[in-house]
C-alpha positions as CSV (number, residue, x, y, z in Angstrom):
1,X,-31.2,-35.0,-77.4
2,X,-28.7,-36.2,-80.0
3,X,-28.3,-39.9,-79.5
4,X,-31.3,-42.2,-78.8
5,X,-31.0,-46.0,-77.3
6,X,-34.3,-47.6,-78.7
7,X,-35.3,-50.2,-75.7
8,X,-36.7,-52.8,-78.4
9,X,-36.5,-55.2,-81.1
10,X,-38.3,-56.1,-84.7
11,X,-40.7,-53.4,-86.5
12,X,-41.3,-51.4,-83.9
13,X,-37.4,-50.5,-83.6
14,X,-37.0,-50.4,-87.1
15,X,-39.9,-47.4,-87.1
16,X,-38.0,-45.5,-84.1
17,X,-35.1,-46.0,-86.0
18,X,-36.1,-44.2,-89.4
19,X,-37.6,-41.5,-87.7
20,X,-34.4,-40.7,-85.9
21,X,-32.5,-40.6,-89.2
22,X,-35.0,-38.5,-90.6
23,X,-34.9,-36.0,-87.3
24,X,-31.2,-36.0,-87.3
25,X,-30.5,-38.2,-84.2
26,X,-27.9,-40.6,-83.7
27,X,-30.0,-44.6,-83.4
28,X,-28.0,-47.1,-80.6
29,X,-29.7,-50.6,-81.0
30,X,-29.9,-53.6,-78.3
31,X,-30.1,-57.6,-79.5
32,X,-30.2,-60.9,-78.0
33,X,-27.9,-63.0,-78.8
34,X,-30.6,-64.8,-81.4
35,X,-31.1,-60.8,-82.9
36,X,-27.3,-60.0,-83.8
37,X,-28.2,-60.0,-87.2
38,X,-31.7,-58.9,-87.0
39,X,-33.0,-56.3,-89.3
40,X,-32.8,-53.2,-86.5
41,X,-29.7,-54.1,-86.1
42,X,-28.3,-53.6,-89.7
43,X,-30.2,-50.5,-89.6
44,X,-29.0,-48.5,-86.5
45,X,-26.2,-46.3,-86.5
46,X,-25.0,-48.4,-83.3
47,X,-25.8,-51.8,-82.1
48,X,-24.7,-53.3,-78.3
49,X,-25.7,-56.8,-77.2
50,X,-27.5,-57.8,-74.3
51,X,-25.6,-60.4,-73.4
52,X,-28.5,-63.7,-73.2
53,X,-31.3,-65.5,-75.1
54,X,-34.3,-64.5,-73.3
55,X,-36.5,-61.5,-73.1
56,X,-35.7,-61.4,-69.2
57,X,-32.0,-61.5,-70.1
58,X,-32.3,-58.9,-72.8
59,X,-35.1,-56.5,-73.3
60,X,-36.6,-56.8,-70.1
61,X,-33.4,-56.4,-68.3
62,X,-33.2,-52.5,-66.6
63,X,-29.6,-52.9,-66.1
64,X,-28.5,-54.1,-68.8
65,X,-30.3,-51.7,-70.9
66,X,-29.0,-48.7,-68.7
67,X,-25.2,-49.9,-69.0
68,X,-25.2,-50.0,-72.8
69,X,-27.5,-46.2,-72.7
70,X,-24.2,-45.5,-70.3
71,X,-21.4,-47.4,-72.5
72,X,-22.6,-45.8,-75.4
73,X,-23.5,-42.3,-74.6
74,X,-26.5,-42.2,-75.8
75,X,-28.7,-39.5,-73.6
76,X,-32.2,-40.7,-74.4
77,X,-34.2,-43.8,-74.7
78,X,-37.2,-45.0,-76.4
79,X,-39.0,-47.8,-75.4
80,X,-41.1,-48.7,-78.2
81,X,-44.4,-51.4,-77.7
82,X,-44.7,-54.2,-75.4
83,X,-41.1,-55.2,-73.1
84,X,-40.8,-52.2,-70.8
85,X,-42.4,-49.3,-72.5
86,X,-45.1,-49.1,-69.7
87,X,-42.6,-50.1,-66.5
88,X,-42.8,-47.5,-64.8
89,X,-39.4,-48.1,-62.7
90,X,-37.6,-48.7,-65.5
91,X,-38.8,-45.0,-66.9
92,X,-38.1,-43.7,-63.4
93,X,-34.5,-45.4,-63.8
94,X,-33.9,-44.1,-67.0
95,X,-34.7,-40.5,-65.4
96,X,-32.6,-40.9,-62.7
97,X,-29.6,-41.8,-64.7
98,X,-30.1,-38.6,-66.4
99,X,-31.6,-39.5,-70.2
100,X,-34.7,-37.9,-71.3
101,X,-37.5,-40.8,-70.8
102,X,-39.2,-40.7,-74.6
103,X,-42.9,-41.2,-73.4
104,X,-45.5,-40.1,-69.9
105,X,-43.4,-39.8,-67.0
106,X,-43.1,-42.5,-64.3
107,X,-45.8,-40.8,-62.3
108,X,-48.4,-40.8,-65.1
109,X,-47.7,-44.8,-65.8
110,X,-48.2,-45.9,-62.4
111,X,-51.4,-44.2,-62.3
112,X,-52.8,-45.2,-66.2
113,X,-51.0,-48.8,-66.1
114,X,-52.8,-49.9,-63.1
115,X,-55.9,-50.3,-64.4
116,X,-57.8,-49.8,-60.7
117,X,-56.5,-46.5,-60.6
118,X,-57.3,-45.7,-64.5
119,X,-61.0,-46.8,-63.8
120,X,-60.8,-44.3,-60.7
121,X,-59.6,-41.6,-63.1
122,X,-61.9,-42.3,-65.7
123,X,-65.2,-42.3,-63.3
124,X,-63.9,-38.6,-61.7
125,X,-63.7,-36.9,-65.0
126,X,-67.3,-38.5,-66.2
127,X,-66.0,-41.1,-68.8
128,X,-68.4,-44.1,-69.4
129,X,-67.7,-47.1,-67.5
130,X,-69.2,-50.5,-67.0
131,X,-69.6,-52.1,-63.3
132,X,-66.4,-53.4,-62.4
133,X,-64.4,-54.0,-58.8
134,X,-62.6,-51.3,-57.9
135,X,-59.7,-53.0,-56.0
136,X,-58.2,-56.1,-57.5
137,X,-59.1,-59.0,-56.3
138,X,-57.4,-61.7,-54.2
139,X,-59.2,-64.8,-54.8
140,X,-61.2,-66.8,-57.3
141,X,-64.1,-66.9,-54.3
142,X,-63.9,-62.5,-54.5
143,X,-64.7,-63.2,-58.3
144,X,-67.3,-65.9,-57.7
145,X,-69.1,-63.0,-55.4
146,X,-68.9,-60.3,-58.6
147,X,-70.5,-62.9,-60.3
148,X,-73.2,-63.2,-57.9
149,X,-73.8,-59.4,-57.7
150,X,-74.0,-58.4,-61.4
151,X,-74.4,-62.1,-63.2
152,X,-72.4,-63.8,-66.2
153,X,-70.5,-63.2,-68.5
154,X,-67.7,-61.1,-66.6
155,X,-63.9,-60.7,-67.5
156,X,-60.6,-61.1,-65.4
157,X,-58.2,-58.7,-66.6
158,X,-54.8,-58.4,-65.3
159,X,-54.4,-55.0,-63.4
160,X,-50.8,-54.5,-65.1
161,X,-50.5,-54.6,-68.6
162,X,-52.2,-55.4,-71.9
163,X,-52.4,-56.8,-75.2
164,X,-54.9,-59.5,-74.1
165,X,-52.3,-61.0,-71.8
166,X,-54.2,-62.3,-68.4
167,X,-57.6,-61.6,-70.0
168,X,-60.1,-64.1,-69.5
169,X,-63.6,-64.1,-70.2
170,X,-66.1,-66.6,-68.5
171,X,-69.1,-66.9,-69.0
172,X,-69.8,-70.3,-66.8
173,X,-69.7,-70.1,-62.8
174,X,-67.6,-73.4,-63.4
175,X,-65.2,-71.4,-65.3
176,X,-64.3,-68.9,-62.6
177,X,-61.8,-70.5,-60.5
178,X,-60.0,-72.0,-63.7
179,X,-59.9,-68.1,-65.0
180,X,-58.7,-66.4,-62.5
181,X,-55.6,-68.7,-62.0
182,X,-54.9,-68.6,-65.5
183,X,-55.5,-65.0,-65.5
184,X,-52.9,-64.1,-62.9
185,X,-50.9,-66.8,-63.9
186,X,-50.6,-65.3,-67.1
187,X,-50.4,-61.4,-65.7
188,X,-47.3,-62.9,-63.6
189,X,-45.6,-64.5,-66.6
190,X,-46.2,-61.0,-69.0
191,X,-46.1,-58.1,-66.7
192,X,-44.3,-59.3,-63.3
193,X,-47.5,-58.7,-61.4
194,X,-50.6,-60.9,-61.1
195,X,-53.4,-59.0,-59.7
196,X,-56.7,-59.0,-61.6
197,X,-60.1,-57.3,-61.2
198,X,-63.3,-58.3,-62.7
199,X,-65.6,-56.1,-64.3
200,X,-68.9,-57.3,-66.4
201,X,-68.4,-58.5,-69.8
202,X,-70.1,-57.2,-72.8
203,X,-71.1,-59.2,-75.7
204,X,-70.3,-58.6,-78.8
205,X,-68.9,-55.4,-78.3
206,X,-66.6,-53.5,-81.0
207,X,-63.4,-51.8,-79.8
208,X,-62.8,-48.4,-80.7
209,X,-59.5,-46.2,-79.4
210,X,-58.7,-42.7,-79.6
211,X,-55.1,-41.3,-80.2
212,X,-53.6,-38.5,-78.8
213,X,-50.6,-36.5,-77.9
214,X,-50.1,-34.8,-74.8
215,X,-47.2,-31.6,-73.8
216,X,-46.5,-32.7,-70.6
217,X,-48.0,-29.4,-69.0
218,X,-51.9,-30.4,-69.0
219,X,-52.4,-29.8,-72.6
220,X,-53.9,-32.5,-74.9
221,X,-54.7,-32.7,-78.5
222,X,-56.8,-35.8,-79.9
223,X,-55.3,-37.1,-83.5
224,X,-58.3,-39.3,-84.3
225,X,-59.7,-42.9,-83.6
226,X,-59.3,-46.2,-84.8
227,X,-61.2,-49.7,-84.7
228,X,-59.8,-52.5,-83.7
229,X,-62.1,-54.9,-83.2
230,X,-61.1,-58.1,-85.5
231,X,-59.4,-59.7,-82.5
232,X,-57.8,-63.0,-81.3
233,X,-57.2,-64.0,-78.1
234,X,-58.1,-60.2,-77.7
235,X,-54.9,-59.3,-79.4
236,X,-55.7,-57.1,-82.7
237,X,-55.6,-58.3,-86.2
238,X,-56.7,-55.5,-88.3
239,X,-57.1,-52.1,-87.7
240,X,-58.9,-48.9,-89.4
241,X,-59.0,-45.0,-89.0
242,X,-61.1,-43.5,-88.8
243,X,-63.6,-45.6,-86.5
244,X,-66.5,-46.4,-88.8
245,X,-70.3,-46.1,-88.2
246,X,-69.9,-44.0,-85.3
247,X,-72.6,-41.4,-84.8
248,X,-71.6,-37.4,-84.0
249,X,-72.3,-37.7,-80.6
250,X,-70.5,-41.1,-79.5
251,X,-66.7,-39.6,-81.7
252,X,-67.7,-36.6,-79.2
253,X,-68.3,-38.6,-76.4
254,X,-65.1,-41.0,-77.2
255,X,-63.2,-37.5,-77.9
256,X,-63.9,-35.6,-75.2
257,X,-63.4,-38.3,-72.2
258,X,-60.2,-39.1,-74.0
259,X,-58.6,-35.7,-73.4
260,X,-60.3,-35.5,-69.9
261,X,-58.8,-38.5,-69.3
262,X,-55.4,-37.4,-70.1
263,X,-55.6,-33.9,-69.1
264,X,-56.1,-35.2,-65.5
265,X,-52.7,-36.6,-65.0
266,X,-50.9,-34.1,-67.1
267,X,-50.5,-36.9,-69.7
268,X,-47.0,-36.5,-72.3
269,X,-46.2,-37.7,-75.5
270,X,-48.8,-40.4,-76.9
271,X,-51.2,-42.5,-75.8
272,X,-54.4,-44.4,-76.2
273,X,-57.5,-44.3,-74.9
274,X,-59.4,-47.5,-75.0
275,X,-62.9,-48.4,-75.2
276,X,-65.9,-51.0,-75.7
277,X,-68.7,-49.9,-77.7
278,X,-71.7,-52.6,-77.1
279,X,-74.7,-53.3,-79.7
280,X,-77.2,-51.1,-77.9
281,X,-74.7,-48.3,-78.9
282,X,-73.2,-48.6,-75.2
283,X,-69.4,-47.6,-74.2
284,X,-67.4,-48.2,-71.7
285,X,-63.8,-47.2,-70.8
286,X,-61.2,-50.3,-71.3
287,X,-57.6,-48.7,-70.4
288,X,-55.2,-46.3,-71.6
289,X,-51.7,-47.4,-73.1
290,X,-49.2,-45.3,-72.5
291,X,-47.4,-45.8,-75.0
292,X,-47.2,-45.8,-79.0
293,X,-49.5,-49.0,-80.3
294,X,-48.9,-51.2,-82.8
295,X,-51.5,-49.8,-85.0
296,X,-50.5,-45.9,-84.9
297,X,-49.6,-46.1,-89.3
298,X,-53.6,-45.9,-89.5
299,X,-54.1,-42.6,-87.7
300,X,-51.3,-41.0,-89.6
301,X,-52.3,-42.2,-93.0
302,X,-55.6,-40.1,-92.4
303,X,-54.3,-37.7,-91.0
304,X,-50.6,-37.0,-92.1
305,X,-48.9,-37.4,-88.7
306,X,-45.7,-38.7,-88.1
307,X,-46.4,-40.1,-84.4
308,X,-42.6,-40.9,-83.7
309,X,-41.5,-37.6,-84.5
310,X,-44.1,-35.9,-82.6
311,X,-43.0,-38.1,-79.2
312,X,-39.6,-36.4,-79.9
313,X,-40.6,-33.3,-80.3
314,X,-42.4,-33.3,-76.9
315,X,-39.4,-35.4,-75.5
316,X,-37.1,-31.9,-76.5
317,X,-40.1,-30.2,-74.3
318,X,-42.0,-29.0,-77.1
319,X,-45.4,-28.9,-78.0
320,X,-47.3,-30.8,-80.0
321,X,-47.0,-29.6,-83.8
322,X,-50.8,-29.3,-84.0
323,X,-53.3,-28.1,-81.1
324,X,-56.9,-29.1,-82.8
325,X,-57.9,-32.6,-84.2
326,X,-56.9,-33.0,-87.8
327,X,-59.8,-33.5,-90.2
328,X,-59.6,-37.5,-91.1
329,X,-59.0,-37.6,-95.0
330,X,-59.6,-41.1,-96.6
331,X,-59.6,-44.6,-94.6
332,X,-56.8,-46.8,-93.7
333,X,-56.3,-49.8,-92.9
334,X,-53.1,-52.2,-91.0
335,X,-52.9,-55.7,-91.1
336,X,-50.5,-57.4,-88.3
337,X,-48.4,-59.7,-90.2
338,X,-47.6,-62.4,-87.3
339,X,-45.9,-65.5,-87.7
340,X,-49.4,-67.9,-86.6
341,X,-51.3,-70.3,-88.1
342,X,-55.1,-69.1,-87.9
343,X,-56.2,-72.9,-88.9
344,X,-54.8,-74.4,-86.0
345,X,-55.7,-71.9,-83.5
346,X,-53.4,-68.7,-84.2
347,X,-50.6,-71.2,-82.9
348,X,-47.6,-69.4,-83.3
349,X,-45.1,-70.5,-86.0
350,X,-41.5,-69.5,-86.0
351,X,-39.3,-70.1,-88.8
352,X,-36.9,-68.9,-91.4
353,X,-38.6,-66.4,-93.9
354,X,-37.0,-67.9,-97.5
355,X,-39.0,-65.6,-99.6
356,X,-40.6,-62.2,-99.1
357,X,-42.0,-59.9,-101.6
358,X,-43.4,-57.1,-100.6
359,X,-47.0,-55.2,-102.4
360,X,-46.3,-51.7,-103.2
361,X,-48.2,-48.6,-105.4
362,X,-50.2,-46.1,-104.0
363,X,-51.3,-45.9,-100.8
364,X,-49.4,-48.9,-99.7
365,X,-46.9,-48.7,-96.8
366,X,-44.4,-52.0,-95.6
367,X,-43.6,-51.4,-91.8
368,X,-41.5,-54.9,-90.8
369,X,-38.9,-56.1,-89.1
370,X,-37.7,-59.0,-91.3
371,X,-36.4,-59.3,-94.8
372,X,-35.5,-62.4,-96.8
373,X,-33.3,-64.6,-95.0
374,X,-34.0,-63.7,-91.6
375,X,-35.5,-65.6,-88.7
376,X,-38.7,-65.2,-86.7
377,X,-37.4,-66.0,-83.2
378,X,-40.1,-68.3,-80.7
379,X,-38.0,-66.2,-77.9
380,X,-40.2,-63.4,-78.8
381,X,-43.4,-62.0,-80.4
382,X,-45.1,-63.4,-83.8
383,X,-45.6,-59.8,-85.1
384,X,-43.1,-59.9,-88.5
385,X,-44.5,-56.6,-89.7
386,X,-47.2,-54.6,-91.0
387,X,-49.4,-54.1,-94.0
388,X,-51.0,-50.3,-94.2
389,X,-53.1,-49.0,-97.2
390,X,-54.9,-46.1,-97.5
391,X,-57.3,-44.4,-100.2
392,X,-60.4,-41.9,-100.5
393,X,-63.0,-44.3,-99.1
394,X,-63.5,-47.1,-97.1
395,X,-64.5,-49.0,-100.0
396,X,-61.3,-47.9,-101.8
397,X,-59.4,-49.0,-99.3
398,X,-60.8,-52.1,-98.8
399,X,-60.2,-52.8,-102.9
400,X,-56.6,-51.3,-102.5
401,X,-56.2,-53.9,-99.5
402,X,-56.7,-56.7,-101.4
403,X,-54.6,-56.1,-104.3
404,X,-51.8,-55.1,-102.0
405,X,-52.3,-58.5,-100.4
406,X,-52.6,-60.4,-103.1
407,X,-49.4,-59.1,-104.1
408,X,-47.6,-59.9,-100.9
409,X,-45.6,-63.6,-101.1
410,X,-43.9,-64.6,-97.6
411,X,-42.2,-68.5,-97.8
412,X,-41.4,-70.2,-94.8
413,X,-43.5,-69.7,-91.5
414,X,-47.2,-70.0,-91.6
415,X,-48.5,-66.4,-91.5
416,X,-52.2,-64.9,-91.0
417,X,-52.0,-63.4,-94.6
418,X,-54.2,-66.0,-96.3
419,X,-56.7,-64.9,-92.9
420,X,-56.7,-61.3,-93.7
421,X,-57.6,-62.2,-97.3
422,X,-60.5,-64.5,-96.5
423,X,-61.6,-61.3,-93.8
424,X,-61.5,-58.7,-96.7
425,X,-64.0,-60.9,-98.2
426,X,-66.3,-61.8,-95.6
427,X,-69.9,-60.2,-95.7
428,X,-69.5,-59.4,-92.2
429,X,-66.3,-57.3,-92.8
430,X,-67.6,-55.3,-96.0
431,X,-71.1,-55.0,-94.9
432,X,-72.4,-51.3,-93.8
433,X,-73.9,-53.0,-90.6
434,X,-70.5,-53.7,-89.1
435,X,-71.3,-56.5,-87.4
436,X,-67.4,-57.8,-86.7
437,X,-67.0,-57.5,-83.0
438,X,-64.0,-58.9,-80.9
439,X,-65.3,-62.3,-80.8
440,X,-66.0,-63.0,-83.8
441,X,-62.8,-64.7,-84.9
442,X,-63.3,-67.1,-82.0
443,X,-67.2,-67.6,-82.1
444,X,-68.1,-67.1,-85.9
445,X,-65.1,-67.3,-88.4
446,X,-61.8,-69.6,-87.2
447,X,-64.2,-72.4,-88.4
448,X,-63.9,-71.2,-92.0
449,X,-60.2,-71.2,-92.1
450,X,-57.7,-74.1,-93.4
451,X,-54.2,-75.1,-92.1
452,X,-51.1,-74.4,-93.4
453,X,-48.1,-76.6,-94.1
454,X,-46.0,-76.5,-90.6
455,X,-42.7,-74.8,-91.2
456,X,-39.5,-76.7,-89.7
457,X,-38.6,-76.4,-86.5
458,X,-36.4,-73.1,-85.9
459,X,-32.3,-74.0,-85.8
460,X,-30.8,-71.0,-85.1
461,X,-27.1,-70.6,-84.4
462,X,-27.7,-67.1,-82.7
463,X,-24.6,-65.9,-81.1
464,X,-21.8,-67.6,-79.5
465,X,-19.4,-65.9,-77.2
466,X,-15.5,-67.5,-77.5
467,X,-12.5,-66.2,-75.6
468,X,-9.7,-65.2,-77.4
469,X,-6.4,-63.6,-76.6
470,X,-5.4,-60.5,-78.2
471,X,-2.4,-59.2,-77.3
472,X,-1.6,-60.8,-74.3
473,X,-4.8,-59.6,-73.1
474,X,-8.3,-62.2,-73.1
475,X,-11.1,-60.7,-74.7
476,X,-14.7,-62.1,-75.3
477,X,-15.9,-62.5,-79.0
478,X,-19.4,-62.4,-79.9
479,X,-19.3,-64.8,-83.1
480,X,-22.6,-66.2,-85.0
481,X,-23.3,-69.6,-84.5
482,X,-23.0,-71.2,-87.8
483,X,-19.0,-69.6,-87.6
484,X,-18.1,-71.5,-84.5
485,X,-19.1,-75.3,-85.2
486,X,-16.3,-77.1,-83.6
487,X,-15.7,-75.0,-80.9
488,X,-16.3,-77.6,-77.8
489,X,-19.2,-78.7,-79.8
490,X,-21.1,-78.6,-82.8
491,X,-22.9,-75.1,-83.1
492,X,-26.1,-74.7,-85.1
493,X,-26.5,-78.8,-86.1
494,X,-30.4,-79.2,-87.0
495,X,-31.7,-81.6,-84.4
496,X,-32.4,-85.3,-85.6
497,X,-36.1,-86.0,-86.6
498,X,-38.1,-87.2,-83.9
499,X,-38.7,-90.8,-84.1
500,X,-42.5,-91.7,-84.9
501,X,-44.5,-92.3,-82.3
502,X,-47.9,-93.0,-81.7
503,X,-48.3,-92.6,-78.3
504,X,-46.0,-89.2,-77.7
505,X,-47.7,-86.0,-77.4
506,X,-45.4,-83.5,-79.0
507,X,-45.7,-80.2,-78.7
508,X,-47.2,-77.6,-81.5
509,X,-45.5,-74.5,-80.8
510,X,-42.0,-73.8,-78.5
511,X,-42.7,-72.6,-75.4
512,X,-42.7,-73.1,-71.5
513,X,-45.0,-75.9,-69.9
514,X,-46.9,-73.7,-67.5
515,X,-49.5,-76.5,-66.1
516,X,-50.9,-79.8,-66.7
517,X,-54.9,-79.9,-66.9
518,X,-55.3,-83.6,-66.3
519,X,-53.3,-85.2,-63.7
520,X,-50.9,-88.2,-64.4
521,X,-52.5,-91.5,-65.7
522,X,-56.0,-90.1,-65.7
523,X,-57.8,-91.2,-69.3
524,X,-58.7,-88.3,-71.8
525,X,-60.0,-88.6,-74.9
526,X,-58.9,-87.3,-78.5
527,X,-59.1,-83.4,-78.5
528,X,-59.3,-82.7,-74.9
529,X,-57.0,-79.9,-73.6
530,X,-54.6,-81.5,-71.4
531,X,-51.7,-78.8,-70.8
532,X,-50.7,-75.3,-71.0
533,X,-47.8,-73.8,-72.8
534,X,-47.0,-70.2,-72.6
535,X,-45.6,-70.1,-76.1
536,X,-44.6,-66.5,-78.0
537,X,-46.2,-64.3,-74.6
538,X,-49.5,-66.1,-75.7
539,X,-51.2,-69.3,-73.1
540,X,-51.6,-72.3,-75.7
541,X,-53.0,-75.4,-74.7
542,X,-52.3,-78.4,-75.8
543,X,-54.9,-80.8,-76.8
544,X,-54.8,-84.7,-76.7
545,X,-53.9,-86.4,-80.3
546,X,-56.0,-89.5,-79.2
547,X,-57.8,-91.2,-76.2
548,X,-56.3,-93.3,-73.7
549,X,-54.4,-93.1,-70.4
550,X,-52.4,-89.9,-70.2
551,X,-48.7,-89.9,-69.3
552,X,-46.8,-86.8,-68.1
553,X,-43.2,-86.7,-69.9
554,X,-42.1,-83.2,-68.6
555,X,-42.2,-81.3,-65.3
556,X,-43.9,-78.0,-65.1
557,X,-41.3,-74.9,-66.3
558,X,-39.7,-77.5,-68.9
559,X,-38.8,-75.4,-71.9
560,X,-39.5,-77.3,-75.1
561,X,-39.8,-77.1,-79.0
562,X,-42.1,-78.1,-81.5
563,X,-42.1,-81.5,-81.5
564,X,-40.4,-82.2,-78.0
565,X,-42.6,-84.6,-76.4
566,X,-45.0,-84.1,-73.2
567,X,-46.6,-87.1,-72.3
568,X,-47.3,-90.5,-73.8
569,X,-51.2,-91.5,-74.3
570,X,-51.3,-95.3,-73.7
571,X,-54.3,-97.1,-75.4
């Protein structure tokens, strides 16, 4: 390998992109339209555009992605997190094209990516499991007879994907129906592919993972664990290595069925293993990601890994550097930076970041994907970067964590940093009986925390493609917006304000009206969620601003902004 196209956007292609300077290779960026300035795209060696505005256009587009790899030479790809890194066609298109696929091969996704299968895998080589269906499902009535069978609560989980995308927990028979459309609805939206199974839901369960790195030939090393379990909308907040408060035999237990796991289908590169540990001390297999996640930093602070090397190193058909688990030294922790506002629901807020300084000293490491002056884009995830510190102790880190986020100043969109403060404080979070589990953002703490001033609406120029003749011969140019004002219109004008209103229901956060959960010119009342919005790859719902008779203003698939307007409540 000597020149790598990096499938991605934002931190996580700002990581690949360091560790390919550092081993030597020649980095190829992709953008959006929105992303021809971004941060990864300053940074690469080489930077192609995509050629549209939407993650279906762009980063989720095989061809597109495969004509640049071919325009540009390069001869591998990595995929990164999230978009396509666990599509298995597009991995078997990349193959066939003749690149080196940096990650499992096609074979080893299909199987691990459908979650029916993983369950299969995981229940052959003795790995805990709760009761679960083990085909997906077809209807809300197949779920209603799970219910029946094992009791409430359950959880629909989409078959296809992750990151709490078409998860749903219910824990009413009332809910059922209502989840499991929402569930697929949201699976279809994410991952291309709606089916969901059901398995039974456990309360108050923490969520442990365990790393590791595979040759490709049936060998597998395990780098460490992690816990993830301060959640929302069962996407992770904060992470730590290693997992606290585990006892000998459940890291052995988690260990152990991890490698099984992976040995089985010959796993290569890295993954993770995924898993529930309940309050009687329970655990139960969740999935495996087959790819790098988010929170890798932690696992090499305590262990002094470089993850992204170590996938290129097997890529070249190597094996890993290391064969036994390293001995964890110290604790770590990463907090997810993402552009949300935890007081009004973790809606996500996009905006122009005007100031950033960043914490630094000892122990303390800045993954992110912005700088001053750039935009977070509603186009595409919240995540702006990542906080990672790490010291002797847990304790030590936990003090180190809170200078280094004192320290941190970001001006402009409302972010979770005043949240992670608040957590580092909470007697839950410190305490030695570890009581945080995934829900208890949702059940026990979002009740503590505030709002935050809403940032203005996002106006961004992006790109603008004008034909020009050079030469005798028309070419297209690929000119930022705020250049081209004039040019059969007026580029990058902020939109008026909205006129007030009393009876318009705006809406919170950009996104795509997915449904209406009151019909036209039935009454709600004040609070009552009335609509859905799939805003930032996240379902928001939008909730009445007063009583009256509702109104609809838009048709389902209308794409809005903050602030466009929905419906009209009439008094």
């Amino acid at each position: 390998m000597k020149k790598i196209l990096i499938a991605n956007r934002g931190e996580i292609a700002v990581r690949v992109i360091r560790a390919c300077t550092e081993a030597g290779y020649t980095s190829v960026a992709v953008y959006a339209d929105q992303d021809v300035d971004a941060l990864h795209v300053r940074m690469a060696d080489e930077a192609y555009g995509l050629g549209g505005t939407t993650a279906a256009e762009t980063y989720l587009s095989v061809p597109s992605l495969l004509d640049v790899a071919r325009r540009c030479g390069a001869d591998s790809v990595h995929p990164g997190y999230g978009f396509l890194s666990e599509d298995a066609e597009f991995a078997r298109a990349v193959e066939e094209a003749g690149l080196v696929w940096i990650g499992p091969g096609p074979e080893t996704i299909e199987a691990l990516g459908d979650k029916m299968t993983a369950r299969g895998i995981a229940r052959s080589v003795g790995a805990p499991l709760a009761p679960g269906t083990d085909r997906p499902i077809e209807d809300a009535e197949q779920a209603m007879a799970f219910v029946e069978e094992h009791g409430l609560p359950v959880v629909i989980k989409a078959s296809h994907g992750g990151g709490g995308r078409g998860l749903k927990v219910v824990r009413s028979v009332d809910e059922v129906a209502a989840a499991f459309e929402s569930a697929t609805r949201e699976a279809t939206a994410a991952f291309g592919r709606g089916e969901c199974f059901v398995e039974r839901f456990l309360e108050r369960p923490r969520h442990v993972e365990v790393q590791i790195l595979g040759d490709g030939d049936g060998g597998v090393v395990v780098v460490g664990d992690r816990d993830c379990s301060v959640q929302r909308r069962n996407q992770k907040l904060i992470e730590e290595a290693p997992a606290p408060g585990l006892t000998r035999a459940q890291r052995r237990e988690l260990h152990e069925s991890a490698r099984r796991i992976c040995e089985h289908v010959r796993y290569r590169g890295a993954g993770t293993v995924e898993y529930l540990l309940a309050e009687d001390g329970t655990l139960s297999f969740l999935e495996v990601n087959t790819r790098l996640q988010v929170e890798h930093p932690v696992t090499e602070a305590v262990t002094g890994t470089d993850l992204v090397r170590e996938q290129l190193r097997i890529a070249e058909g190597h094996a890993p550097s290391f064969s036994d688990t390293p001995e964890p030294v110290g604790h770590a922790f990463e907090f997810r930076i993402n552009a949300e506002d935890p007081g009004r629901g973790f809606l996500p807020s996009p905006g122009r970041v005007d100031a950033l300084r960043v914490p630094g000293g000892p122990g303390v490491r800045w993954d992110s994907g912005v700088e001053a002056g750039d935009t977070v884009q509603p186009a595409f995830d919240s995540l702006m970067a990542k906080l990672i510190v790490h010291d002797e102790s847990r304790d030590a880190a936990l003090a180190r964590a809170r200078r280094a986020l004192a320290e941190l100043v970001i001006d402009g969109p409302a972010t979770v940093v005043p949240f992670a403060r608040s957590v580092l404080d909470a007697p839950e979070f410190g305490s030695d009986d570890l009581s945080v589990h995934t829900q208890w953002i949702e059940t026990t703490y979002l009740s503590r925390v505030q709002p935050q001033m809403r940032p203005h609406p996002v106006v961004n120029p992006g790109l603008r493609r004008v034909p020009v003749e050079i030469d005798g011969k028309r070419v297209v140019l690929g000119l930022p917006g705020e250049l081209t004002a004039g040019f059969n219109g007026a580029a990058g004008v902020a939109p008026a304000e909205p006129e007030p209103e009393p009876s318009a229901l705006r809406a919170q956060v950009p996104g795509t009206l997915v449904r209406w959960l009151v019909d036209d010119g039935v009454e709600v009342t004040q609070g009552q969620p009335v609509a859905a919005l799939d805003a930032m790859k996240t379902e928001a719902q939008v909730l009445a601003h007063r009583s009256g008779t509702l109104r609809h203003g838009a048709d389902i698939g209308a794409v809005v902004g903050v602030d466009d307007v929905l419906a009209s409540i009439e008094t």
